[in-house]
C-alpha positions as CSV (number, residue, x, y, z in Angstrom):
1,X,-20.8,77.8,179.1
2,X,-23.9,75.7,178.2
3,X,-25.3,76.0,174.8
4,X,-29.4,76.4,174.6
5,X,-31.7,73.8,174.2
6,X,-34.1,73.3,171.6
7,X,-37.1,74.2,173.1
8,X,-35.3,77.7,173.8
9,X,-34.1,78.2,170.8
10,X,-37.7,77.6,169.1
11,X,-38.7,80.1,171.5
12,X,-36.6,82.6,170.7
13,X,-37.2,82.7,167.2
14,X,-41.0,82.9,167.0
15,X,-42.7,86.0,166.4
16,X,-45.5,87.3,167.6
17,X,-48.0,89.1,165.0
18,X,-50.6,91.5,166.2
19,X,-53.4,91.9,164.1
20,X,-54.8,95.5,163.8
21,X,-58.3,95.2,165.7
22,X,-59.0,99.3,165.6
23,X,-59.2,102.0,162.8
24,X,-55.9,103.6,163.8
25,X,-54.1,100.2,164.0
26,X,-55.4,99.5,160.6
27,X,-54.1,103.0,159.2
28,X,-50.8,103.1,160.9
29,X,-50.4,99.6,159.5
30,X,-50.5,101.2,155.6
31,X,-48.7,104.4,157.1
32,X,-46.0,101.5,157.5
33,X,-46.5,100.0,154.4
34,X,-46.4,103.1,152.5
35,X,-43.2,103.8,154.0
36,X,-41.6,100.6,152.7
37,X,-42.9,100.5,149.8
38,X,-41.7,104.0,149.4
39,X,-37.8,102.7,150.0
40,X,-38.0,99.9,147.9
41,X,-39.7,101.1,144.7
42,X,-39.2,105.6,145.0
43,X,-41.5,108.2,145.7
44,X,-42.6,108.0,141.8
45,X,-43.7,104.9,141.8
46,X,-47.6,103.8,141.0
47,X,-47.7,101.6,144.0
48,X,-46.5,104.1,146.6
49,X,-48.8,106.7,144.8
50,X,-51.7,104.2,145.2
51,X,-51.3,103.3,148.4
52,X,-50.6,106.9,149.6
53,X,-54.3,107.0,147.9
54,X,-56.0,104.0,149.4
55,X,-54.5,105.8,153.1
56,X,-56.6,108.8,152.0
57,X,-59.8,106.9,151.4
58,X,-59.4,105.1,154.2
59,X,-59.5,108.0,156.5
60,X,-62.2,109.8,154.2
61,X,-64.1,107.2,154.9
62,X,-63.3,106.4,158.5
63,X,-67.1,106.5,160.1
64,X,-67.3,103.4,157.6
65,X,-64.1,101.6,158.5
66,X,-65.0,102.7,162.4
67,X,-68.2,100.9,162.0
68,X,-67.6,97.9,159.9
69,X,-64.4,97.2,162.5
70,X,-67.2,97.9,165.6
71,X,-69.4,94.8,163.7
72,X,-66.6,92.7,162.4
73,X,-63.4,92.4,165.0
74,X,-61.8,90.4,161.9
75,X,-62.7,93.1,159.2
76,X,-59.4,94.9,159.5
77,X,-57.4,91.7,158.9
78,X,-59.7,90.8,156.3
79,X,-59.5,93.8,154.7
80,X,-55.3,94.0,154.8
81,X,-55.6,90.9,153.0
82,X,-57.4,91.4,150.5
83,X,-55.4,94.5,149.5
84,X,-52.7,92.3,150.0
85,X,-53.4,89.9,147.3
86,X,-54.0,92.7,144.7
87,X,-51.0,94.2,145.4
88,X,-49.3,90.6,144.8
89,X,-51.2,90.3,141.6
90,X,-50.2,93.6,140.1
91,X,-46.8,92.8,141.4
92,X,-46.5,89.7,139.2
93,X,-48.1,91.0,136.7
94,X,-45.7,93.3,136.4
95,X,-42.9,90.9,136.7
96,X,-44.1,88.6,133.5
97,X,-45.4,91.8,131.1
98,X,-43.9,91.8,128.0
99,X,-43.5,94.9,125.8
């Protein structure tokens, strides 16, 4: 039995990542998110109540997201980051407050 060789085992352990490039990609993507979120910090919790909000806005305002994503093919990434960061903010934040 013959053991892989590098180039296959690089290979094999990349990952592709799909940006969302539609409205619905870029909901489902927070559905997910929500979801984990939810596991990891409860049901209760301020960040799994926020994003459940931001989900809701999101597809209040969908003729906005629709368009901006229609003009902008990057928007959705864009966008994910940017929540991204804040949530790493308030995350860390979190981490170093003191009472």
């Amino acid at each position: 039995m013959e053991g892989k060789s590098l180039e296959e085992i690089k290979a094999s352990h990349k990952q592709e990542v799909k940006v969302p490039e539609t409205f619905e990609e870029l909901v489902q993507l927070f559905v997910f998110y929500s979801g984990i979120t939810m596991i990891l910090f409860g049901n209760k919790s301020a960040l799994v109540k926020r994003i459940k909000g931001l989900i809701y806005c999101i597809r209040h305002d969908n003729i906005v997201f629709k368009t901006r994503i229609a003009g902008d093919k990057e928007f959705a990434t864009k966008f994910i980051f940017t929540i991204k960061i804040r949530i790493e903010l308030w995350l860390q934040a979190c981490m170093t407050y003191y009472n």
